[in-house]
Short mmCIF file of the C-alpha atoms (twelve columns), coordinates in Angstrom:
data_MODEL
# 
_entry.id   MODEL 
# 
loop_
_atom_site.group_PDB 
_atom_site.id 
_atom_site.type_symbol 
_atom_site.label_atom_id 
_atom_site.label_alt_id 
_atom_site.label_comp_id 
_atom_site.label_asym_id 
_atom_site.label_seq_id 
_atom_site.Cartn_x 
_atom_site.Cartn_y 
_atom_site.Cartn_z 
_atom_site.pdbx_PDB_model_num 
ATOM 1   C CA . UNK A 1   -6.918  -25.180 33.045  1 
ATOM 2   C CA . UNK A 2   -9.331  -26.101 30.209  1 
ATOM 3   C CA . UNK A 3   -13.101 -26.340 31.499  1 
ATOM 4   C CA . UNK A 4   -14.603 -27.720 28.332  1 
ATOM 5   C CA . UNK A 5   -14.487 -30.989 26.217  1 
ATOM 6   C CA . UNK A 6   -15.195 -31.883 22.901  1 
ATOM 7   C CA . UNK A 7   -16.278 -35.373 22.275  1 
ATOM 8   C CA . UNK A 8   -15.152 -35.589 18.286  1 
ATOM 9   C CA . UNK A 9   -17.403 -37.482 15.620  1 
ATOM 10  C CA . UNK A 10  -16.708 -40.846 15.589  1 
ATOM 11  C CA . UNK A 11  -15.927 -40.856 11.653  1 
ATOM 12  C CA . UNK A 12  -13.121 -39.082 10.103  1 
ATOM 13  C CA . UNK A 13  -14.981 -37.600 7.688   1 
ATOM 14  C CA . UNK A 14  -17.486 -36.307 10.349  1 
ATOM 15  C CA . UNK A 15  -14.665 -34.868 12.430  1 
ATOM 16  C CA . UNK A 16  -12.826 -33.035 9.786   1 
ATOM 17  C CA . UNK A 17  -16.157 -31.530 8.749   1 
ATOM 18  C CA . UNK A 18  -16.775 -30.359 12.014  1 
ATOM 19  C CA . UNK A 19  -13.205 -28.650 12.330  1 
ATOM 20  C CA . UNK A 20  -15.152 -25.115 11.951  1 
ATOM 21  C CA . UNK A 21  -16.710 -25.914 15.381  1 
ATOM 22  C CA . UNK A 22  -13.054 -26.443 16.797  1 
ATOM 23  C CA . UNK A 23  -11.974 -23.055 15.306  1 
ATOM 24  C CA . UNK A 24  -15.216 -21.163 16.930  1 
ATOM 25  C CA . UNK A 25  -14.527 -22.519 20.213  1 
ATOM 26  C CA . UNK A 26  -10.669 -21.964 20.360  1 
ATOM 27  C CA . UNK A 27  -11.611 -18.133 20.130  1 
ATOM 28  C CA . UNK A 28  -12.691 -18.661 23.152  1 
ATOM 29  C CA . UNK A 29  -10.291 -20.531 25.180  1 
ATOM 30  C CA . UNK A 30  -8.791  -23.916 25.122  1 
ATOM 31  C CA . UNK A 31  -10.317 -26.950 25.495  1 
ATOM 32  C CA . UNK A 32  -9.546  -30.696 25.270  1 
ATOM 33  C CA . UNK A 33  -11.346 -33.568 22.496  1 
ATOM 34  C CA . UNK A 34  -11.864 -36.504 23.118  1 
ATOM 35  C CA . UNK A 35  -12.225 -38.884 20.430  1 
ATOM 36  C CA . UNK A 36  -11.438 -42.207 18.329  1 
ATOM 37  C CA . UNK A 37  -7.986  -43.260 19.122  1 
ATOM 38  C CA . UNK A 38  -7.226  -43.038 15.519  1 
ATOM 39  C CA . UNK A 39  -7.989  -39.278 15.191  1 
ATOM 40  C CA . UNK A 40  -5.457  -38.023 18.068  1 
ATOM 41  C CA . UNK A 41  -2.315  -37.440 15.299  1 
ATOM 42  C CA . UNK A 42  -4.386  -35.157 13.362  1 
ATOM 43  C CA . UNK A 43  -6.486  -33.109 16.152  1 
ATOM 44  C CA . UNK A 44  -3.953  -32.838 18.775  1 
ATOM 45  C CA . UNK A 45  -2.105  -30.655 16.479  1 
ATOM 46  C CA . UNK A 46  -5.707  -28.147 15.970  1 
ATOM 47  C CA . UNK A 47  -5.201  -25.105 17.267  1 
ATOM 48  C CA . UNK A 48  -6.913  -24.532 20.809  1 
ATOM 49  C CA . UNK A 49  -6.870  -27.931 21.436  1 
ATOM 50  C CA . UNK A 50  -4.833  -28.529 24.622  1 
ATOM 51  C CA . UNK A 51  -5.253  -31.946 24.741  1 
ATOM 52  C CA . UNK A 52  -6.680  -35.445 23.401  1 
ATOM 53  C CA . UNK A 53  -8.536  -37.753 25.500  1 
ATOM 54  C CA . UNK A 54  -8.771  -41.353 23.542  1 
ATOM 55  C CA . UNK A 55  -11.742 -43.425 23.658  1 
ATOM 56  C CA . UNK A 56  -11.245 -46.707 25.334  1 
ATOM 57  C CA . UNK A 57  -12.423 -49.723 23.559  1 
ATOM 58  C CA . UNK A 58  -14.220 -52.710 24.562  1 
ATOM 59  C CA . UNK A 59  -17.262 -53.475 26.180  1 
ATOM 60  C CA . UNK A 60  -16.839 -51.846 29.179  1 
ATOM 61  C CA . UNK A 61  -15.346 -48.976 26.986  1 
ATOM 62  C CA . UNK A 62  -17.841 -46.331 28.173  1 
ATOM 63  C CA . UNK A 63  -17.120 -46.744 31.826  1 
ATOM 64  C CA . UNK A 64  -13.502 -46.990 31.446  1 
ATOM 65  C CA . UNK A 65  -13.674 -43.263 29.433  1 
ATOM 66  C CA . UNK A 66  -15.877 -42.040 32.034  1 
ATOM 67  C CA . UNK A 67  -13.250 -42.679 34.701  1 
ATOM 68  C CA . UNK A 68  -10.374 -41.364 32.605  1 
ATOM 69  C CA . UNK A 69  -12.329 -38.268 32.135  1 
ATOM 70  C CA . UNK A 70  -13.168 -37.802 36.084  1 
ATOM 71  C CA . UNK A 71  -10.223 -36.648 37.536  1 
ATOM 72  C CA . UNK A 72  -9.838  -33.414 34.631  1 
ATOM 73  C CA . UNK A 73  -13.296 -31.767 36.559  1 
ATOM 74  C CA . UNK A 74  -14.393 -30.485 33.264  1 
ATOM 75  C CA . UNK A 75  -17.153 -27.936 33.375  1 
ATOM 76  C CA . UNK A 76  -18.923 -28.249 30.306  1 
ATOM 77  C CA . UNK A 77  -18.804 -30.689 27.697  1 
ATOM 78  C CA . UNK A 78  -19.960 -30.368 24.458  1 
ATOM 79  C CA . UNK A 79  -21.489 -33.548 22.249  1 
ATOM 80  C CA . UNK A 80  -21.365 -33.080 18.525  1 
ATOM 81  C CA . UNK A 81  -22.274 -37.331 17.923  1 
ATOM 82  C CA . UNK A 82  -25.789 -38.131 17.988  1 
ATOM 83  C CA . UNK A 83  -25.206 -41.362 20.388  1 
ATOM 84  C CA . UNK A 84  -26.880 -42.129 23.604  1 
ATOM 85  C CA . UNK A 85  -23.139 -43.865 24.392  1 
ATOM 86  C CA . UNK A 86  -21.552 -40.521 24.206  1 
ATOM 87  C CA . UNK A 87  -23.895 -38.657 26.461  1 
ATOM 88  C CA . UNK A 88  -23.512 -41.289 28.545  1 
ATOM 89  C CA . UNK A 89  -19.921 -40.910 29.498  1 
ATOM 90  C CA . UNK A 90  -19.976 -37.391 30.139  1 
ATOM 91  C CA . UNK A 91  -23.189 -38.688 32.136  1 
ATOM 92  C CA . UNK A 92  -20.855 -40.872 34.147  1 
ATOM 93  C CA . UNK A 93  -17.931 -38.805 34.556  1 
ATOM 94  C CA . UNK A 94  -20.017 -36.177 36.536  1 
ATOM 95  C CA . UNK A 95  -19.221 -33.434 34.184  1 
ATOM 96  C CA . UNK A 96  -22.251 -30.679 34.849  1 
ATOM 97  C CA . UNK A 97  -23.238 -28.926 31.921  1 
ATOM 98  C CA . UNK A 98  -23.551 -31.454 29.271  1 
ATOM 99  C CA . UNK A 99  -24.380 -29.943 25.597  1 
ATOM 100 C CA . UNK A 100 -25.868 -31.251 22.360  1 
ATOM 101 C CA . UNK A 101 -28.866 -32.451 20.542  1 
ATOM 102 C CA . UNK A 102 -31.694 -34.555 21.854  1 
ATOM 103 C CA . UNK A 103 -31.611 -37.736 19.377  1 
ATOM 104 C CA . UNK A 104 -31.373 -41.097 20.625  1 
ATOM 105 C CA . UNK A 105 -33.597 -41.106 23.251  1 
ATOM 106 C CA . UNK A 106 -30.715 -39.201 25.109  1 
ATOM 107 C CA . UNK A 107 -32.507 -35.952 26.037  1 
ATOM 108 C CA . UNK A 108 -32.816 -36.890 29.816  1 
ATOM 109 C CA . UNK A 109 -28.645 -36.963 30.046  1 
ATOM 110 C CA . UNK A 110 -28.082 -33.602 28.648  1 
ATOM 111 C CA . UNK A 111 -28.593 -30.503 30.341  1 
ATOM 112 C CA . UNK A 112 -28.560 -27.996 27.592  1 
ATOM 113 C CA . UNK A 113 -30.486 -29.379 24.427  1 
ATOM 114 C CA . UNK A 114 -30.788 -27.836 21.112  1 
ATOM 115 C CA . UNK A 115 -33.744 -28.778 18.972  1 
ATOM 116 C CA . UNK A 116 -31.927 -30.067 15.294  1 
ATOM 117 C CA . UNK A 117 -32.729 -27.784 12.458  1 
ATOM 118 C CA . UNK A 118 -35.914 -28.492 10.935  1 
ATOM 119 C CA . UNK A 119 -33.880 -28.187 7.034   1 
ATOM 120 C CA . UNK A 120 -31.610 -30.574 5.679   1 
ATOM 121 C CA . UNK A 121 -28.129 -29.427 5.884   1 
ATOM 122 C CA . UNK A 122 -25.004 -30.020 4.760   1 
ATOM 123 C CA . UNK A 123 -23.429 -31.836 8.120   1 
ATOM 124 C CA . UNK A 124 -21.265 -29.148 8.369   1 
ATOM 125 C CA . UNK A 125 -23.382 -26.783 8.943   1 
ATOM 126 C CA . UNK A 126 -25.627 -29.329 11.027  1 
ATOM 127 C CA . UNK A 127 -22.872 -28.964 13.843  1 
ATOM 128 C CA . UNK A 128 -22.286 -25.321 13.189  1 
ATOM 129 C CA . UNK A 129 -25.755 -24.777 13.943  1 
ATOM 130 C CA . UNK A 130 -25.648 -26.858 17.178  1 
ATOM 131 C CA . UNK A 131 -22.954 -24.012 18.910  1 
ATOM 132 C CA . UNK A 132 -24.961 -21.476 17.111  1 
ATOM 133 C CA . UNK A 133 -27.632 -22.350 19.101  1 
ATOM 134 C CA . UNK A 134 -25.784 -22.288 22.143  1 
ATOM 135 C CA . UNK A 135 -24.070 -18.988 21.616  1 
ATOM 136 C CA . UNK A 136 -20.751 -19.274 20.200  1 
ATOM 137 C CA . UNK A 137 -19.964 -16.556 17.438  1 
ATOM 138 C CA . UNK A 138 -19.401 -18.272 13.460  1 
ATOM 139 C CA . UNK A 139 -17.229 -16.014 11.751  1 
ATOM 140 C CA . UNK A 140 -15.478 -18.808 9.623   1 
ATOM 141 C CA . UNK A 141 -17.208 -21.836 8.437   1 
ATOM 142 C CA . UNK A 142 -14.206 -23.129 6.140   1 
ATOM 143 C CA . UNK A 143 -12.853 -26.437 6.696   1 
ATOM 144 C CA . UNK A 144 -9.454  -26.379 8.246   1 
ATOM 145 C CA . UNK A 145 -6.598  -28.534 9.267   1 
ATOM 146 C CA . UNK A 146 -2.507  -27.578 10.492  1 
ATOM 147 C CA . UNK A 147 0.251   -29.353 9.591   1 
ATOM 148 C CA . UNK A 148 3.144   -29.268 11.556  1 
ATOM 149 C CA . UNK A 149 6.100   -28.309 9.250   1 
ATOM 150 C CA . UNK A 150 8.053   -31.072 10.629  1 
ATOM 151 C CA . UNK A 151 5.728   -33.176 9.574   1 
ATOM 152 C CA . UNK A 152 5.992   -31.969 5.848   1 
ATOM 153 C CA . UNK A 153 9.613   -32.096 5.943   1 
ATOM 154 C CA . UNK A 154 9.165   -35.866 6.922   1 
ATOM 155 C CA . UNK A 155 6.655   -37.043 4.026   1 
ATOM 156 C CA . UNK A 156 8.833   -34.922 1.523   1 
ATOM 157 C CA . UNK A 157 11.512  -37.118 2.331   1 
ATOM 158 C CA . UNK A 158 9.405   -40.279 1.950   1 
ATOM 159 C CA . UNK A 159 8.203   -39.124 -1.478  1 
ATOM 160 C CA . UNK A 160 11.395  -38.017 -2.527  1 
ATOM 161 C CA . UNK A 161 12.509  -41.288 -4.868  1 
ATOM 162 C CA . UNK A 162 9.058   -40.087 -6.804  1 
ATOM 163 C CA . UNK A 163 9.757   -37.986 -10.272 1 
ATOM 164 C CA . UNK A 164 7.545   -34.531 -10.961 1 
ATOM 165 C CA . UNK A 165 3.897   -33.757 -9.758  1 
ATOM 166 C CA . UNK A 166 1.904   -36.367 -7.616  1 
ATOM 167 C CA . UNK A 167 -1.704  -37.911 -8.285  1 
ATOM 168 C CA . UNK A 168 -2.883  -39.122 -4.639  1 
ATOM 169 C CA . UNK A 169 -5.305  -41.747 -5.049  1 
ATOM 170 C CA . UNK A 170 -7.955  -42.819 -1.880  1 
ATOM 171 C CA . UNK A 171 -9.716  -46.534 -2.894  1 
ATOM 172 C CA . UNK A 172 -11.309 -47.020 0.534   1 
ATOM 173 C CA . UNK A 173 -14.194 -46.276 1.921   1 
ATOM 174 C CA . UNK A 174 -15.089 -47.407 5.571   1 
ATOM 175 C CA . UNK A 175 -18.898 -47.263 5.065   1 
ATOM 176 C CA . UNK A 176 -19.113 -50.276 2.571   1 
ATOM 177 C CA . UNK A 177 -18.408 -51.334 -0.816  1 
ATOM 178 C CA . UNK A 178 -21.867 -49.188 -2.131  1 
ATOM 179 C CA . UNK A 179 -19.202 -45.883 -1.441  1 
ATOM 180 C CA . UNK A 180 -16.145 -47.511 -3.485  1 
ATOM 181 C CA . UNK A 181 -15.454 -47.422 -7.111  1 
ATOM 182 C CA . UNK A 182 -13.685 -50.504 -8.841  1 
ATOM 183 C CA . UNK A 183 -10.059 -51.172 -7.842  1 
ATOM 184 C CA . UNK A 184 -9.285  -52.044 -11.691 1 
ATOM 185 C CA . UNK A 185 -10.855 -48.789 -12.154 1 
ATOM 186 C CA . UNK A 186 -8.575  -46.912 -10.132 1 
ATOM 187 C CA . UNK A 187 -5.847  -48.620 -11.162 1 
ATOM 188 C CA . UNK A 188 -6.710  -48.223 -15.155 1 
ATOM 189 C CA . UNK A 189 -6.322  -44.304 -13.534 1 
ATOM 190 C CA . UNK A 190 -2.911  -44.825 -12.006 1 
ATOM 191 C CA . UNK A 191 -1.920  -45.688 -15.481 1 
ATOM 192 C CA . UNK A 192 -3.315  -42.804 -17.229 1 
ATOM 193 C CA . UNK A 193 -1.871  -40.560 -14.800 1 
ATOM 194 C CA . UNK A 194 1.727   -42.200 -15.068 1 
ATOM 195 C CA . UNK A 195 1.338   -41.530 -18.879 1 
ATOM 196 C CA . UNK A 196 0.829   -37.807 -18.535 1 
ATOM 197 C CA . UNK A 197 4.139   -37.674 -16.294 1 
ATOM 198 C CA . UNK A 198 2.099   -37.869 -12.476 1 
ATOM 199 C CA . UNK A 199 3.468   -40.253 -9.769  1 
ATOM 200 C CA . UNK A 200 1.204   -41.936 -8.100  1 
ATOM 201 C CA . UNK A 201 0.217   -42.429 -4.402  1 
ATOM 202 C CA . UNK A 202 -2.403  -44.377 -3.243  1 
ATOM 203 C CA . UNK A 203 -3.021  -43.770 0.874   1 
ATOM 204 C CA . UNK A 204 -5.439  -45.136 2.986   1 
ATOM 205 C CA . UNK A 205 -6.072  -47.502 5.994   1 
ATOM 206 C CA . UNK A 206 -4.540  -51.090 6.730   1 
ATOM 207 C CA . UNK A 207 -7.780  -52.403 5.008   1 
ATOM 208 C CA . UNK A 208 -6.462  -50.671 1.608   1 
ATOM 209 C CA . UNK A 209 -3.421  -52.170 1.406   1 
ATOM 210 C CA . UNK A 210 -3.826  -55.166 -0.655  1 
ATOM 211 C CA . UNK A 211 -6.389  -52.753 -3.317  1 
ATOM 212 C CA . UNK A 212 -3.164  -50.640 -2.916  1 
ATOM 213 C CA . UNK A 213 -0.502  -53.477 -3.960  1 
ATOM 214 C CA . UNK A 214 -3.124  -54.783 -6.852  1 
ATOM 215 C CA . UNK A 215 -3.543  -50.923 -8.081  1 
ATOM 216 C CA . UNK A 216 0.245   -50.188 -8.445  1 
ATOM 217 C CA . UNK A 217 1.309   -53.314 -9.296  1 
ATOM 218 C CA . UNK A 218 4.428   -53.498 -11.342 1 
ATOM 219 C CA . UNK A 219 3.730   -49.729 -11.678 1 
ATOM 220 C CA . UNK A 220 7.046   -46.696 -12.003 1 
ATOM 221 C CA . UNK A 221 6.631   -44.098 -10.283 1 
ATOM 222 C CA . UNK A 222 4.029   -45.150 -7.522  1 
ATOM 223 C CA . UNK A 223 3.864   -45.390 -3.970  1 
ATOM 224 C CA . UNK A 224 1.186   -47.487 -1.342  1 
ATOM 225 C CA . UNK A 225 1.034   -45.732 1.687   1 
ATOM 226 C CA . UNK A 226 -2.051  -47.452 2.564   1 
ATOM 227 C CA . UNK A 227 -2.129  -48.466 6.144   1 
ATOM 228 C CA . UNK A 228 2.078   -47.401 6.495   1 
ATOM 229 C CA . UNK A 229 1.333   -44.183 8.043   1 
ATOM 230 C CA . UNK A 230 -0.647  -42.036 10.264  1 
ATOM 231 C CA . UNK A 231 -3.444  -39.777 9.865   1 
ATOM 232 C CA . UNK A 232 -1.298  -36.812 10.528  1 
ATOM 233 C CA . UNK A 233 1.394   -38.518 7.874   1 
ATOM 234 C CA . UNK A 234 -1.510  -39.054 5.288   1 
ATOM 235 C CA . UNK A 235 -2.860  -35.462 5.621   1 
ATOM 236 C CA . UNK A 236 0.302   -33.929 5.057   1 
ATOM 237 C CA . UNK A 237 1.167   -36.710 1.495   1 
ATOM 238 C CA . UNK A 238 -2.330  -35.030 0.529   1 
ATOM 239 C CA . UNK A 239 -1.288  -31.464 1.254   1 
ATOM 240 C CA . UNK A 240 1.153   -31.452 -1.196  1 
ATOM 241 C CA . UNK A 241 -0.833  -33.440 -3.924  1 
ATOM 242 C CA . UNK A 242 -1.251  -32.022 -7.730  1 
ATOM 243 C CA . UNK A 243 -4.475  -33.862 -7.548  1 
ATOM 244 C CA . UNK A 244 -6.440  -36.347 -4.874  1 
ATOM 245 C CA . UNK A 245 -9.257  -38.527 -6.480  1 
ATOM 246 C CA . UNK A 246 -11.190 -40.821 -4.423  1 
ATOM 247 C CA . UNK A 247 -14.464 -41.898 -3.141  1 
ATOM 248 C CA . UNK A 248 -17.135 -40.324 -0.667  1 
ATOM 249 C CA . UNK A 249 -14.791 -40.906 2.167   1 
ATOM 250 C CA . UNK A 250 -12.999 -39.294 5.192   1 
ATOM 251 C CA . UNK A 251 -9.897  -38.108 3.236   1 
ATOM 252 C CA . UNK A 252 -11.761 -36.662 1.103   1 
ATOM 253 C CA . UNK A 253 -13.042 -34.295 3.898   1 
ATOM 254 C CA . UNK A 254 -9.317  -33.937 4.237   1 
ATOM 255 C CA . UNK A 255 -8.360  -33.019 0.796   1 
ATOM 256 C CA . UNK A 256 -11.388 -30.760 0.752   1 
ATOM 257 C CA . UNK A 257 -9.872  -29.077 4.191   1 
ATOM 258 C CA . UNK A 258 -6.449  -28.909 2.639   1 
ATOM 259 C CA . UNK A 259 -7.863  -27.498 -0.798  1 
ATOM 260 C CA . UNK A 260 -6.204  -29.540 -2.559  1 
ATOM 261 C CA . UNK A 261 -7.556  -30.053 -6.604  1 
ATOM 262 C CA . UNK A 262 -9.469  -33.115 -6.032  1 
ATOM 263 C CA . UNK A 263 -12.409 -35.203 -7.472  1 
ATOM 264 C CA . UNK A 264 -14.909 -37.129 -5.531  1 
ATOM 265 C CA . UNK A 265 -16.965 -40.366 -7.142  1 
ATOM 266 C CA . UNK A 266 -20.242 -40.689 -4.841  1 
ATOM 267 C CA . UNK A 267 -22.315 -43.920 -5.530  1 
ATOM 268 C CA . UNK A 268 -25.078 -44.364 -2.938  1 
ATOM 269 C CA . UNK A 269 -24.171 -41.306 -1.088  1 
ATOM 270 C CA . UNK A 270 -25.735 -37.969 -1.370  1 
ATOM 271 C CA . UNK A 271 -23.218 -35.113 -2.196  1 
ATOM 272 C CA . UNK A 272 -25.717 -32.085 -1.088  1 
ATOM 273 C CA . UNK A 273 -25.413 -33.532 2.655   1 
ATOM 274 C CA . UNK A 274 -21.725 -34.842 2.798   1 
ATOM 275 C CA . UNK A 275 -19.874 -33.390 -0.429  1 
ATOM 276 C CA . UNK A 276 -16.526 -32.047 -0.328  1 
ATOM 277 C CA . UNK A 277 -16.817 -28.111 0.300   1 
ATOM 278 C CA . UNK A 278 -13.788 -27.227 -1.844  1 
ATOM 279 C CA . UNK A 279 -13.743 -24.402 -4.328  1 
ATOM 280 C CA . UNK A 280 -11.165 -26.358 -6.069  1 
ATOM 281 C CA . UNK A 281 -13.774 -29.955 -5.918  1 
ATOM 282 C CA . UNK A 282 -14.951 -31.907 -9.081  1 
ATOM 283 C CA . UNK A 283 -18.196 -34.514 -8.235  1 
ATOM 284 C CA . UNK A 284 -18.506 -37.742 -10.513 1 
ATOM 285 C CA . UNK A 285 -21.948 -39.217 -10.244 1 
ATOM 286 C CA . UNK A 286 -24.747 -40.778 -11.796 1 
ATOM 287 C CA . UNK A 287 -28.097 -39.581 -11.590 1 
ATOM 288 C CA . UNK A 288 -30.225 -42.617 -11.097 1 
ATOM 289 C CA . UNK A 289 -33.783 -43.453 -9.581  1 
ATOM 290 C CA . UNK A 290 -32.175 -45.137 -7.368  1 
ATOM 291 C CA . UNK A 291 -29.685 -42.820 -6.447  1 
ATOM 292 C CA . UNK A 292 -28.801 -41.712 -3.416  1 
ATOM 293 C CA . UNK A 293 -30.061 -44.731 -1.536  1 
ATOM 294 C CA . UNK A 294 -27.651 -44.530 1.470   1 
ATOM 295 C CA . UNK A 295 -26.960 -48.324 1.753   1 
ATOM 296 C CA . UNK A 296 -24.066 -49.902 2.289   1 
ATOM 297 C CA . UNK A 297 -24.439 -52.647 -0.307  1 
ATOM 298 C CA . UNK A 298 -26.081 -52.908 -3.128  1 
ATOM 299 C CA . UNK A 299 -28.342 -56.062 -5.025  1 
ATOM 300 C CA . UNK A 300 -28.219 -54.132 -8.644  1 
ATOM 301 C CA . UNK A 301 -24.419 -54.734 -9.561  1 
ATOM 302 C CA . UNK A 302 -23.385 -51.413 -8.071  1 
ATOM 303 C CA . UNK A 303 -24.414 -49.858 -10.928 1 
ATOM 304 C CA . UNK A 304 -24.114 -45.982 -9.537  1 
ATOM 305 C CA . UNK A 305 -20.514 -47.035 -9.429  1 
ATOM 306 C CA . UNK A 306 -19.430 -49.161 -12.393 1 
ATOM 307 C CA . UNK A 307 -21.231 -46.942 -15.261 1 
ATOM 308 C CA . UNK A 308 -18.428 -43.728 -13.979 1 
ATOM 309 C CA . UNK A 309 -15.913 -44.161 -16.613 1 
ATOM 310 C CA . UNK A 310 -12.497 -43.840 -15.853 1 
ATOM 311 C CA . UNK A 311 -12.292 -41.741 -19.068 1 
ATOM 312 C CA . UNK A 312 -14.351 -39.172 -17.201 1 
ATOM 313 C CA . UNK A 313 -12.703 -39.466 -13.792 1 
ATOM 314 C CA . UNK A 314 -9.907  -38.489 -15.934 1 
ATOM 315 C CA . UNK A 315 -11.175 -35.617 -17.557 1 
ATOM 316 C CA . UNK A 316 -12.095 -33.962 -14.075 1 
ATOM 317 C CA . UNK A 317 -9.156  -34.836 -12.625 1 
ATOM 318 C CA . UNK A 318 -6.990  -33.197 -15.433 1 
ATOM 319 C CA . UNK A 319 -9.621  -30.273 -15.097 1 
ATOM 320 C CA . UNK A 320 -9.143  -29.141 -11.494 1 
ATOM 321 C CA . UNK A 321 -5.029  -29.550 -11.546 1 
ATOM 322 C CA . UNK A 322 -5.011  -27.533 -15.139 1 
ATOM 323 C CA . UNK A 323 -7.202  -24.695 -14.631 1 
# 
């Protein structure tokens, strides 16, 4: 029986870029996550992981996990969020050795705290060094995720209609609309890509769907996935992309962990802490005073965004999937 549990970032982004973490501790045994409800297709497929615990919702969401955790007797659990909320369940579900790093105001709940590294890291290696700390061997700090073949065999047939090569294209961005490029712009893409003989797919979340209509609208050879799949569905349209271009967003962690050619447009973000670590990566963005001001919403016209060209999205993008 597993003895240890993962409590998963709360972002997918976060979680896929933590997936080295998962790998480290599966040489070690198996263990259960527990997570965001919307994460469990993807990471209850991750090797070592025996099992997914979901996050209840709701105000009384923390006690309600805590008693859903109880009755497993876990040993050890391991925090890789920063919340007080999250120590606090494993707080309240009595499990003994609780493991992560002091921030917010959370030191008295844990039982084994690591000091966070003094240098700015990539966030990446910001949870790598957390199980460092505590003892667990890194001999592989790629970015990984497993995709069940029967899973492949069912997005090939939903992409079957779709002539030659794929372009996936990613328009959301949960953080806010400082992180997204123009829809027109990605659309004004879609077309360019349609011209050189792509289909295009454009995937995201149930809040994409209508910049998903309005960017393939009256478009051949396009598909809008956005918000008609899973996570586990989405990963595996991405696997098999000729290209993925989006913004600074979680499936772009997942294109990065798949290795797909991709190309990442970063507005207010900062691509030296949450970049895509892909050999096979292309980063559009401006260099502005401004820039990276990690808000969420900006009162200068969103300028980081709307001065990247879709000319030299373009070039990028034909860069990485013509080598």
């Amino acid at each position: 029986m597993a003895t240890l549990l993962v409590r998963l970032p709360n972002w997918l982004g976060d979680a896929v870029m933590a997936t080295p973490v998962l790998k480290a501790l599966a040489r070690e045994g198996e263990f259960l996550v527990l997570g965001r409800p919307f994460l469990k297709p993807l990471f209850e497929v991750f090797p070592g992981v025996k099992g997914f615990i979901p996050l209840a919702n709701g105000k009384l969401g923390i006690f309600r996990t805590a008693k859903a955790i109880r009755p497993y007797g876990f040993k050890r659990g391991l925090l890789l969020p920063n919340s007080f909320s999250s120590a606090l369940i494993y707080f309240l579900a009595g499990i003994p050795e609780r493991m992560g790093y002091p921030t917010d105001g959370r030191r008295y709940l844990l039982t084994k705290a690591v000091r966070p590294p003094r240098l700015k890291l990539h966030q990446r290696d910001y949870y790598l060094h957390l199980i460092s700390s505590l003892g667990y061997e890194i001999r592989d700090r790629e970015l990984e995720l497993f995709i069940p073949e029967k899973m492949q065999v069912y997005t090939a047939s939903l992409l079957s209609e779709l002539p030659g090569p794929y372009a996936v294209l990613a328009p959301g961005a949960a953080y806010g609309p400082a992180k997204r490029w123009p829809p027109d712009r990605f659309r004004a893409l879609a077309v360019e890509f349609i011209r050189r003989g792509f289909s295009v797919v454009v995937v995201g979340g149930p809040a994409e769907r209508v910049a998903g209509e309005k960017i393939l609208a009256d478009l051949p050879h396009s598909r809008n996935l956005c918000g008609r799949t899973d996570l586990l569905a989405v990963s595996a349209v991405i696997a098999k992309a000729a290209v993925f271009v989006s913004n600074d967003s979680g499936l772009m962690h997942v294109a990065a962990a798949l290795k797909r050619p991709q190309v990442a447009i970063f507005g207010s973000t900062d691509p030296e802490a949450t970049g895509p670590l892909n050999p096979r990566a292309k980063i559009v963005k401006k260099d502005l005073p401004c820039s990276p001001c990690l808000k969420r919403t900006c009162k200068r016209g969103y300028i980081c965004l709307t001065e990247i060209s879709v000319e030299e999205v373009l070039e990028k993008a034909l860069e990485v999937c013509n080598p």
